[in-house]
GUVEX-900456 format. One record per residue: residue number from 1; x, y negated, z of N, C-alpha, C, O in turn. Coordinates in nm, 3 decimals, padded with zeros to 5 digits, always signed. Example, Ala and Ser with C-alpha at 12.3 -4.5 7.8 and 13.67 -1.06 7.14 Angstrom:
[node 1, [+01.319, +00.569, +00.780], [+01.230, +00.450, +00.780], [+01.320, +00.330, +00.780], [+01.424, +00.332, +00.846]];
[node 2, [+01.285, +00.225, +00.708], [+01.367, +00.106, +00.714], [+01.290, -00.003, +00.787], [+01.341, -00.114, +00.804]];
This chain:
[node 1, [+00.602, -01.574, +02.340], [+00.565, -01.435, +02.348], [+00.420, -01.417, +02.302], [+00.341, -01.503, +02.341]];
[node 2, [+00.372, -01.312, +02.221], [+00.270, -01.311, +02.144], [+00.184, -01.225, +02.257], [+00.220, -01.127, +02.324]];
[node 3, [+00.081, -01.282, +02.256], [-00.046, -01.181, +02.360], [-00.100, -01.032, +02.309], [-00.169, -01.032, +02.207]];
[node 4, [-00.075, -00.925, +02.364], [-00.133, -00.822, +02.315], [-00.307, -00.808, +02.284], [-00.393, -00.892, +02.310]];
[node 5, [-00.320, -00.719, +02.242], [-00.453, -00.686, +02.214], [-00.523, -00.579, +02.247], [-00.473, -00.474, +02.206]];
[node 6, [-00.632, -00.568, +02.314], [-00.657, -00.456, +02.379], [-00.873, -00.459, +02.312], [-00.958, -00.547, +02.318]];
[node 7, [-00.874, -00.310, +02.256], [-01.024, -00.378, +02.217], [-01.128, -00.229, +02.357], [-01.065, -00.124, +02.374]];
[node 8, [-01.223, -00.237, +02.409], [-01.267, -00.141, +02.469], [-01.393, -00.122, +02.433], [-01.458, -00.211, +02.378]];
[node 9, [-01.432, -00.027, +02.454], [-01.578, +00.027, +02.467], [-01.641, +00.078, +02.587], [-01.576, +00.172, +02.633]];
[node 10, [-01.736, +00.053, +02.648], [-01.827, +00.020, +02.760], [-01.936, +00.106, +02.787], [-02.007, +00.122, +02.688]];
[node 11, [-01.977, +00.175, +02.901], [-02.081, +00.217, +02.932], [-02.099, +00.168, +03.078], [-02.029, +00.173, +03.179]];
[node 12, [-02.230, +00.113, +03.045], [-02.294, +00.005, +03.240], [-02.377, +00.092, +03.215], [-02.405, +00.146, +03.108]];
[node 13, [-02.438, +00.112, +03.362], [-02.554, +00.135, +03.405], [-02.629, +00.029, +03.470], [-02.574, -00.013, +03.571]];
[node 14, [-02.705, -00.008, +03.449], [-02.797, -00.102, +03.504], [-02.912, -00.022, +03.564], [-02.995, +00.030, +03.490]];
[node 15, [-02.921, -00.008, +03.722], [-02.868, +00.053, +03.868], [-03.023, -00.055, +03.908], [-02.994, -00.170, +03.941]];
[node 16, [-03.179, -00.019, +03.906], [-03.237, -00.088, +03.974], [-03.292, -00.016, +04.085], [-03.319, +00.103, +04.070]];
[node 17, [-03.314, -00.079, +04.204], [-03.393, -00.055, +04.296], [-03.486, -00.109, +04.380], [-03.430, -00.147, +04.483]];
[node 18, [-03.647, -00.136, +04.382], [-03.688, -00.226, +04.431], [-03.642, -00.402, +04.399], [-03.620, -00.472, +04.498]];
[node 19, [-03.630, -00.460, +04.272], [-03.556, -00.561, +04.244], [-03.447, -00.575, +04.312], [-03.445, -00.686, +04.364]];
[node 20, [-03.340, -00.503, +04.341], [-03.263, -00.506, +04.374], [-03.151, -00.467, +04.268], [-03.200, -00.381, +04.194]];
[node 21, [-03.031, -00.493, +04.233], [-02.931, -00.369, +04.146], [-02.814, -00.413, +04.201], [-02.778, -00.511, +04.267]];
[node 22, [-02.760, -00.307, +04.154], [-02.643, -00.226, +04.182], [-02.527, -00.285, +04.135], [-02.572, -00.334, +04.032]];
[node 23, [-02.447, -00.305, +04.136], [-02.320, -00.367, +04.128], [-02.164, -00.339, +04.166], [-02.138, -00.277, +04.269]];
[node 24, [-02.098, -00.368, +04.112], [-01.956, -00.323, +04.136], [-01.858, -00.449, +04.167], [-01.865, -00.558, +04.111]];
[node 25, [-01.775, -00.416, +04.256], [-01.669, -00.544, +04.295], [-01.559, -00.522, +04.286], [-01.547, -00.419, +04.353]];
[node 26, [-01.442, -00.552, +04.239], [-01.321, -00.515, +04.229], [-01.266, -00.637, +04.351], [-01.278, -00.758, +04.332]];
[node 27, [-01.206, -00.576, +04.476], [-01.181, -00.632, +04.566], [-01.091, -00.745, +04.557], [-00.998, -00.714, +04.483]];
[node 28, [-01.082, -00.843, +04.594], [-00.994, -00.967, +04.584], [-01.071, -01.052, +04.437], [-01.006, -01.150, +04.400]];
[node 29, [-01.153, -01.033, +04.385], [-01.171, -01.066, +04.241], [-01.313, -01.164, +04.314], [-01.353, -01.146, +04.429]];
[node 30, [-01.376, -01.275, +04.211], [-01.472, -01.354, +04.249], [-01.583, -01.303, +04.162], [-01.680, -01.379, +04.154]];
[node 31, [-01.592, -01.155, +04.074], [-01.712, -01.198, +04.019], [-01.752, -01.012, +04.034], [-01.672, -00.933, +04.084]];
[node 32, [-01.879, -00.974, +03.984], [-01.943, -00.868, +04.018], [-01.923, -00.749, +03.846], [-01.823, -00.755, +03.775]];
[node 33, [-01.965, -00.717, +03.836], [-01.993, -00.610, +03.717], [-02.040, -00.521, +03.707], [-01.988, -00.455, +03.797]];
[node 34, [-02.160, -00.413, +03.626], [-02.210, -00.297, +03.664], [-02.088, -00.184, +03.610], [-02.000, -00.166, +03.526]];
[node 35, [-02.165, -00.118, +03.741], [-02.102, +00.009, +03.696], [-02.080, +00.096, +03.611], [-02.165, +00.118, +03.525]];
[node 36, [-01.993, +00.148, +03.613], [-01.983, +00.237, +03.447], [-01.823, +00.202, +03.413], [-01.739, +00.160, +03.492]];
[node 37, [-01.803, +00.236, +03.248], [-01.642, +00.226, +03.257], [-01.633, +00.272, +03.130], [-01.734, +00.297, +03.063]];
[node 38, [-01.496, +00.289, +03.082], [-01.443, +00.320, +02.956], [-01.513, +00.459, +02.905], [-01.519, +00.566, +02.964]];
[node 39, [-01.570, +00.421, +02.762], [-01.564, +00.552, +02.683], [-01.442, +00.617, +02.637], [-01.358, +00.559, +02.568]];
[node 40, [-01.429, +00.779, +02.688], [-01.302, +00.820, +02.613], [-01.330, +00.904, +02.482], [-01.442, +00.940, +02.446]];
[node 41, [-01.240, +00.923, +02.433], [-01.231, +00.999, +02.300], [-01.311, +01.127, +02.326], [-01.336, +01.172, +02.438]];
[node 42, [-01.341, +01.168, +02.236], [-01.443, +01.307, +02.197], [-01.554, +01.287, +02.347], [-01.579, +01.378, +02.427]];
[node 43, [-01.587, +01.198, +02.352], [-01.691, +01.158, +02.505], [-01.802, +01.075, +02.421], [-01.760, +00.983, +02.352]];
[node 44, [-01.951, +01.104, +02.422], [-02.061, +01.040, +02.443], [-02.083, +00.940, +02.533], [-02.063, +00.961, +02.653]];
[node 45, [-02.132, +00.802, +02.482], [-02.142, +00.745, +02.586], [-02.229, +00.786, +02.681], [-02.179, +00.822, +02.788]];
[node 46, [-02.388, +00.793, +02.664], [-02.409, +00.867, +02.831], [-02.309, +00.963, +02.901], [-02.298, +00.974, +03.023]];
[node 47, [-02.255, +01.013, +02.832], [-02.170, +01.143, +02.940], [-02.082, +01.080, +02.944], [-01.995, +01.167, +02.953]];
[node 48, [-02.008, +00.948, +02.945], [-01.900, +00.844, +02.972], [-01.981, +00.778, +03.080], [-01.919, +00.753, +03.183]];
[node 49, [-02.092, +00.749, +03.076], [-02.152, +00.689, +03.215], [-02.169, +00.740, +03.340], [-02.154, +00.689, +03.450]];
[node 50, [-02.216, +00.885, +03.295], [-02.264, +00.994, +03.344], [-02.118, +01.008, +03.485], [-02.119, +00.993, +03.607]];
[node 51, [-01.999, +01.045, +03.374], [-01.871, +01.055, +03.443], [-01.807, +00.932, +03.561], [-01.739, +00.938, +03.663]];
[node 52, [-01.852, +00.855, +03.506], [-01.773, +00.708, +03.530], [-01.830, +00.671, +03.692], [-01.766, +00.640, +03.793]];
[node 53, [-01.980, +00.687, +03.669], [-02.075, +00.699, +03.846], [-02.014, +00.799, +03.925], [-01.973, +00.791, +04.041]];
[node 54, [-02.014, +00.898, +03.842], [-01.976, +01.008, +03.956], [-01.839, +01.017, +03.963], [-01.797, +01.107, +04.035]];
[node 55, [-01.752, +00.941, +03.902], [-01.590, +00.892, +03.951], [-01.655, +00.795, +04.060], [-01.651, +00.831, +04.177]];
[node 56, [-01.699, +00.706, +04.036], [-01.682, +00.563, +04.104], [-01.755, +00.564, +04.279], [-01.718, +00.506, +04.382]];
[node 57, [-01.870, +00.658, +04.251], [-01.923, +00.639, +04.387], [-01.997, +00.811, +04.419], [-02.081, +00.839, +04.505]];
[node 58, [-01.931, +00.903, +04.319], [-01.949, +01.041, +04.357], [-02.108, +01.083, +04.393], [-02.131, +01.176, +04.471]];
[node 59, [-02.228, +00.997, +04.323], [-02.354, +01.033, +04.298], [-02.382, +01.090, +04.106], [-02.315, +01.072, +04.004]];
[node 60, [-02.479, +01.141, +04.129], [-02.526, +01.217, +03.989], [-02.639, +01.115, +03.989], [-02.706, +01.054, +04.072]];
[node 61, [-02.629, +01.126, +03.847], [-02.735, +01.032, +03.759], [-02.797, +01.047, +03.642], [-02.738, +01.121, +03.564]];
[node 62, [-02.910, +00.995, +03.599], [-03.012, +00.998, +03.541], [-02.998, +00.896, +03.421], [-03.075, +00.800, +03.417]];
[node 63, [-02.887, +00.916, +03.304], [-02.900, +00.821, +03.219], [-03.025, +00.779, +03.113], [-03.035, +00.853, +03.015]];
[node 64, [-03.118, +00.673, +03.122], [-03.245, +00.682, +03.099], [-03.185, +00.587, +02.891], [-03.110, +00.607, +02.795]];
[node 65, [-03.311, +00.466, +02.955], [-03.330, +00.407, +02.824], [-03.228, +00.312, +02.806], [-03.195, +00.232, +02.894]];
[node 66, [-03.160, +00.319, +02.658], [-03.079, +00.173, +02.600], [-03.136, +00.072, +02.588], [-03.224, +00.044, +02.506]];
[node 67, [-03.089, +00.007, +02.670], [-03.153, -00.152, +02.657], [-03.064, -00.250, +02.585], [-03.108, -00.358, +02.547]];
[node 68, [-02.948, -00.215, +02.568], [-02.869, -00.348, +02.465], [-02.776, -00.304, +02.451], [-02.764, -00.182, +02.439]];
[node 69, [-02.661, -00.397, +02.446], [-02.542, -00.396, +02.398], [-02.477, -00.583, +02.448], [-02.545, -00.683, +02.424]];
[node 70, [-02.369, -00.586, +02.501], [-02.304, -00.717, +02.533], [-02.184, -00.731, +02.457], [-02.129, -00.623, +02.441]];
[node 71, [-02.125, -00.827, +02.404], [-01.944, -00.816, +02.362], [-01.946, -00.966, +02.399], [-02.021, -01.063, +02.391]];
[node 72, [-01.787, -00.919, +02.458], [-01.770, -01.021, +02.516], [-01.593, -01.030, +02.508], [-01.545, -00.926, +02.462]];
[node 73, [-01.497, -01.131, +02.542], [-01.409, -01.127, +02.540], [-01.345, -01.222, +02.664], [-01.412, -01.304, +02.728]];
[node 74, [-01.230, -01.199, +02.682], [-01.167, -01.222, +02.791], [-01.012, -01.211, +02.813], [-00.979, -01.102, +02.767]];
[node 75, [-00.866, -01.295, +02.879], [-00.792, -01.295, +02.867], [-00.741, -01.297, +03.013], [-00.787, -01.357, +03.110]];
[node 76, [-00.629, -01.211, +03.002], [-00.557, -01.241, +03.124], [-00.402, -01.264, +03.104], [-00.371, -01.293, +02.989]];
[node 77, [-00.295, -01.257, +03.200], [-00.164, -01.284, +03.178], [-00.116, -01.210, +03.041], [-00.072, -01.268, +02.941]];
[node 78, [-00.131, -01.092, +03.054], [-00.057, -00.989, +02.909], [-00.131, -00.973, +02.799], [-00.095, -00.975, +02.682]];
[node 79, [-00.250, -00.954, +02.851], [-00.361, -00.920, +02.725], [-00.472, -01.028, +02.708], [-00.514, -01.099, +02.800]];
[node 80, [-00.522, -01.031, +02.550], [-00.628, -01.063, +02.488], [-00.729, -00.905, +02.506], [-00.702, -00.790, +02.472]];
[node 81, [-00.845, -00.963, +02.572], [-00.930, -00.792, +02.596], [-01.051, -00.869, +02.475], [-01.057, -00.987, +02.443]];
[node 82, [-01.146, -00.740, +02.422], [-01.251, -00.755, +02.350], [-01.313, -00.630, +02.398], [-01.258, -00.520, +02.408]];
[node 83, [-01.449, -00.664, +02.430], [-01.504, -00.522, +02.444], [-01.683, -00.560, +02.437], [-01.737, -00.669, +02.457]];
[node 84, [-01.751, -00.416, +02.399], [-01.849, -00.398, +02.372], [-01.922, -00.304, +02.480], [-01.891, -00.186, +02.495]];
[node 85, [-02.044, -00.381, +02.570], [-02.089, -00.324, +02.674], [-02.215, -00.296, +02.639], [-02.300, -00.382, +02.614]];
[node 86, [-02.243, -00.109, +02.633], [-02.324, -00.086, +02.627], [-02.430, -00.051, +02.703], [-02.417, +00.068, +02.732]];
[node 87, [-02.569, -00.116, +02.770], [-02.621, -00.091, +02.885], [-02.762, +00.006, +02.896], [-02.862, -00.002, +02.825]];
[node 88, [-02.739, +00.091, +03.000], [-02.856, +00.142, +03.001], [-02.902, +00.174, +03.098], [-02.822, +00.192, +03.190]];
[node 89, [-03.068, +00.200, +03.129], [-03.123, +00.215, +03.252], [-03.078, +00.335, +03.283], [-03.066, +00.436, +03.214]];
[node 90, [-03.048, +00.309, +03.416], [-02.963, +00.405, +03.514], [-03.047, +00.510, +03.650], [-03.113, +00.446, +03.732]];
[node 91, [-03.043, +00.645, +03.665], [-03.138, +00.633, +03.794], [-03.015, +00.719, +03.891], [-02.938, +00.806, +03.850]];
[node 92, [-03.027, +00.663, +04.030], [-02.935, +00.752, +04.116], [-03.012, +00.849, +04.202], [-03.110, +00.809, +04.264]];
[node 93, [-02.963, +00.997, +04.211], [-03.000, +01.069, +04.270], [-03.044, +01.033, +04.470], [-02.953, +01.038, +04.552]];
[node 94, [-03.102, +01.020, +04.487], [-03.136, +01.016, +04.608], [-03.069, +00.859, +04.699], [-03.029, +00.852, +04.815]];
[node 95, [-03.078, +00.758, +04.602], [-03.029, +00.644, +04.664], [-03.085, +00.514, +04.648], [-03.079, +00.460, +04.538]];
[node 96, [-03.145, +00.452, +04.755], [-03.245, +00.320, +04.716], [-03.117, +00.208, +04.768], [-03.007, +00.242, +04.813]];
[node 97, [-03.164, +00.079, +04.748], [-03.088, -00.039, +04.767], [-03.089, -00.083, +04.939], [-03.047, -00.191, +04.980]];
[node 98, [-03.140, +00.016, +05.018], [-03.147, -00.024, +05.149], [-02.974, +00.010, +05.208], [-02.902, -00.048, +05.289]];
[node 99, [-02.954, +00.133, +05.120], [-02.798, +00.204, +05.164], [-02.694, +00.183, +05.024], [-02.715, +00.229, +04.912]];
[node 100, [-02.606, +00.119, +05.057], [-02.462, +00.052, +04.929], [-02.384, +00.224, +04.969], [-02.355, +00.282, +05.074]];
[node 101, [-02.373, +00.260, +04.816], [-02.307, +00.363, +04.815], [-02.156, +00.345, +04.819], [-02.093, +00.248, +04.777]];
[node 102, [-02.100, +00.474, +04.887], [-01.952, +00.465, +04.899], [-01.838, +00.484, +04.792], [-01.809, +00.586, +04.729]];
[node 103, [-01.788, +00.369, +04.788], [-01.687, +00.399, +04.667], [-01.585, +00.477, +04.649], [-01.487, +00.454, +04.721]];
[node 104, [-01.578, +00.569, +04.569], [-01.427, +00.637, +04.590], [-01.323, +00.591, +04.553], [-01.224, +00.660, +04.575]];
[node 105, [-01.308, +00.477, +04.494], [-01.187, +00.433, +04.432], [-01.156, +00.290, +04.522], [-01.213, +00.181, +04.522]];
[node 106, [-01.060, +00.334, +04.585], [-01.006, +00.199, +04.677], [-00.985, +00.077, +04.622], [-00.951, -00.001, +04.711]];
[node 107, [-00.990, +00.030, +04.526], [-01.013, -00.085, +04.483], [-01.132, -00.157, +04.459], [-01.125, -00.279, +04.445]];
[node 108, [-01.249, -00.094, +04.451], [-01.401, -00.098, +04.396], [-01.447, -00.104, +04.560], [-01.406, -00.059, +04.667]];
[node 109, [-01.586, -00.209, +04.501], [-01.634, -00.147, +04.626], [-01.832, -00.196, +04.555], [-01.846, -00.289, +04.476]];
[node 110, [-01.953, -00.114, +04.604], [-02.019, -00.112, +04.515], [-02.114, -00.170, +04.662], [-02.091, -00.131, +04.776]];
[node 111, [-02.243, -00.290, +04.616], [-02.355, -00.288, +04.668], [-02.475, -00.372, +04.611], [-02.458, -00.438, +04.508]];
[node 112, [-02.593, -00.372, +04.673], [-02.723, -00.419, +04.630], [-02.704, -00.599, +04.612], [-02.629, -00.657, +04.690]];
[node 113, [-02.751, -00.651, +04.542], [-02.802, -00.762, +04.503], [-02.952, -00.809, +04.489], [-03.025, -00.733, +04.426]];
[node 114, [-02.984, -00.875, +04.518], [-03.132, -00.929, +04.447], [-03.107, -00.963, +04.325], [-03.005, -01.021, +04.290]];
[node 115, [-03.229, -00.916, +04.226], [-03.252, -00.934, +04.087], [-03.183, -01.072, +04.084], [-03.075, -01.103, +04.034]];
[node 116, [-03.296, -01.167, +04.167], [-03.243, -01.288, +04.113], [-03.126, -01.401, +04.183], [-03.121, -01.524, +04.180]];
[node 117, [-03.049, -01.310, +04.239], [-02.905, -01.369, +04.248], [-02.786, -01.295, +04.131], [-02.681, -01.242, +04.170]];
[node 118, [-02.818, -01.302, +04.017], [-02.722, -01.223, +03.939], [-02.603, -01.360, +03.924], [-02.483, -01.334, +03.936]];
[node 119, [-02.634, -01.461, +03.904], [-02.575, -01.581, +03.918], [-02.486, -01.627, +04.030], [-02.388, -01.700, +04.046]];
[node 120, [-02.541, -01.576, +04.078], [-02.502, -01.641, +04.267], [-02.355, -01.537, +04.247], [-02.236, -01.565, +04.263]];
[node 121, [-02.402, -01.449, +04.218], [-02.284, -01.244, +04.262], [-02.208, -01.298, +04.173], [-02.096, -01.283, +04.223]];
[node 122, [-02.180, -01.393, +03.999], [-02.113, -01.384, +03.935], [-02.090, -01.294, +03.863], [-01.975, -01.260, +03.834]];
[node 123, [-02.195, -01.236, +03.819], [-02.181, -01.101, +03.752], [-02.141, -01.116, +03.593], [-02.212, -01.180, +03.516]];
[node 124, [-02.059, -01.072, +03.565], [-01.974, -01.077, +03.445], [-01.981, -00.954, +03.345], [-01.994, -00.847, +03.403]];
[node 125, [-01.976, -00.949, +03.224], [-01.937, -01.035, +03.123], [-02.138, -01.170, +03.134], [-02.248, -01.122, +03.160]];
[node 126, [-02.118, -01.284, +03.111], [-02.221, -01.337, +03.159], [-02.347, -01.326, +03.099], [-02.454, -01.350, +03.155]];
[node 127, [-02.328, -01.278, +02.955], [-02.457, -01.231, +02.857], [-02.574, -01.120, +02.920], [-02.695, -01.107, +02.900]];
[node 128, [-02.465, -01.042, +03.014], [-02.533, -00.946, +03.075], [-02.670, -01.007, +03.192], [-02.777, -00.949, +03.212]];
[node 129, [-02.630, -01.120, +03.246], [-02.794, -01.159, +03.294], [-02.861, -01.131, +03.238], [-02.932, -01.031, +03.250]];
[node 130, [-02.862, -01.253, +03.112], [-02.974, -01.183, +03.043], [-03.048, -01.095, +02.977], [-03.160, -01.112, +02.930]];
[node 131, [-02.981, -01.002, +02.975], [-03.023, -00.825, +02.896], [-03.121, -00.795, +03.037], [-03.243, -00.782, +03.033]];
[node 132, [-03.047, -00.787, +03.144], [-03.074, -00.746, +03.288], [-03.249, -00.873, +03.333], [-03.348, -00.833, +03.394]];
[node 133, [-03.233, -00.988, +03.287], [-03.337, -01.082, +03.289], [-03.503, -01.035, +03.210], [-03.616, -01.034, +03.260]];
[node 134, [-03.459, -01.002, +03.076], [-03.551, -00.944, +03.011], [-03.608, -00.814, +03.016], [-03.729, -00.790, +03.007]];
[node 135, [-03.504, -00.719, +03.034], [-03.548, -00.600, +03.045], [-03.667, -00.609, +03.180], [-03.772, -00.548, +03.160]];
[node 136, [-03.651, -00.691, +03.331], [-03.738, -00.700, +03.397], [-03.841, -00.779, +03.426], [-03.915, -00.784, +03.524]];
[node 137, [-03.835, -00.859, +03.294], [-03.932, -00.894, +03.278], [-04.046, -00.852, +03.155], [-04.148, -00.914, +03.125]];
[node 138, [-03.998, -00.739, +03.102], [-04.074, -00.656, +03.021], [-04.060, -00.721, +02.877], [-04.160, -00.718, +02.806]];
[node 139, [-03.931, -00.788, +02.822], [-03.913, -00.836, +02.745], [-03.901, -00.706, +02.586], [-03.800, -00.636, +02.595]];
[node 140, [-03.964, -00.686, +02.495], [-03.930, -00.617, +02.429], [-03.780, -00.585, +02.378], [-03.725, -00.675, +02.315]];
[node 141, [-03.728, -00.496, +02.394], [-03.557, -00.479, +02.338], [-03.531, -00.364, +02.236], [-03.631, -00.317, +02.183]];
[node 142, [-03.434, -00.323, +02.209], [-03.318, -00.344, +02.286], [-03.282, -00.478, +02.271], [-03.369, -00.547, +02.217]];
[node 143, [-03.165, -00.544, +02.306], [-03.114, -00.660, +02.324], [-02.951, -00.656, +02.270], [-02.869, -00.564, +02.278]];
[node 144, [-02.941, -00.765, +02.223], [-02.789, -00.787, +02.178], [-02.774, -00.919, +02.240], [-02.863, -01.002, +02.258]];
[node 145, [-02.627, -00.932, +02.275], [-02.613, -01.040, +02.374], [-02.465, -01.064, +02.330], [-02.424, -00.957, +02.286]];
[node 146, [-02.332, -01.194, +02.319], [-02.214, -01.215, +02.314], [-02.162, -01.343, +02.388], [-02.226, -01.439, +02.432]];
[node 147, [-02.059, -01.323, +02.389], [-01.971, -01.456, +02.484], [-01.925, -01.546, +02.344], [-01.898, -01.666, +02.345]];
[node 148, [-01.923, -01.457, +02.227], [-01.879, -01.509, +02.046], [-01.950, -01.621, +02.064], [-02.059, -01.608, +02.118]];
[node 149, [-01.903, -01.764, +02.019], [-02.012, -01.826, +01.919], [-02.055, -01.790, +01.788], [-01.969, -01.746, +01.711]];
[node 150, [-02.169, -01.800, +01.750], [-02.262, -01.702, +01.641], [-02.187, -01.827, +01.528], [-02.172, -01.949, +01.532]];
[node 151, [-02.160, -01.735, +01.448], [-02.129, -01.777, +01.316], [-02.180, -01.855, +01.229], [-02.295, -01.836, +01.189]];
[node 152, [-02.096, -01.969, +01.179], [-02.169, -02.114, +01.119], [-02.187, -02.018, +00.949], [-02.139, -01.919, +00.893]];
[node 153, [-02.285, -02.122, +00.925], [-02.358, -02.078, +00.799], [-02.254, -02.136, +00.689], [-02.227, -02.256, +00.684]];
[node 154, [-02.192, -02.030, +00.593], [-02.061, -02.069, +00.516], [-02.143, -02.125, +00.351], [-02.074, -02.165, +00.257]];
């Protein structure tokens, strides 16, 4: 049986607070991911992010600066997935990392991390540390990041 193909497009917010960020868990699952979610048709990505927060944990937000871009790929039982994560600084209306906002979607569940356990949380797709690494450390960007191996010289 041949594996389907599924390609997506991405909007994260990268969610800081006090070195702390924000994160998303899909319950029963071992690894973390920022928030945010599918771009749809005739949709901007900020206003795909914009939407996606205020689906996911019903706060309004402040889509700031692009800091990169991730692609990454990944397989499960039915599908071959490919997707392109586009990240940007995020601000939430009236919410610091002392209080994990409430998720509305019963499968999700969202809270604080320390900067530097992004490793520890398993935060996935894994390129994304480092976009998230540099950007706080004042690394000039934007940033491009992949799970691809970079292409041999033909």
């Amino acid at each position: 049986m041949e594996t389907s193909q599924k390609y997506h497009v991405l909007a994260r917010g990268v969610i800081v607070s006090k070195d702390h960020l924000l994160v998303a868990h899909c319950i029963g699952m071992d690894n973390t991911f920022l928030p945010g979610g599918h771009v749809e048709f005739h949709e901007g990505i900020k206003e795909a992010l914009s939407r996606e927060v205020w689906e996911e944990i019903g706060l309004k937000c402040k889509v700031k600066q692009y800091i990169g871009a991730v692609e990454a790929d990944h397989e499960d039982e039915r599908f071959y997935h490919q997707e392109i994560n586009h990240l940007f600084i995020t601000e939430l209306e009236d919410m610091e990392y002392v209080q994990n906002p409430e998720s509305k979607e019963a499968h999700l569940e969202f809270y604080w991390i320390p900067i530097h356990e992004l490793d520890e949380h398993n935060l996935l797709p894994t390129p994304v540390r480092k976009v998230i690494r540099n950007y706080v450390n004042k690394v000039e960007g934007p940033f491009f990041e992949s799970t691809f191996e970079e292409l041999k010289d033909t």
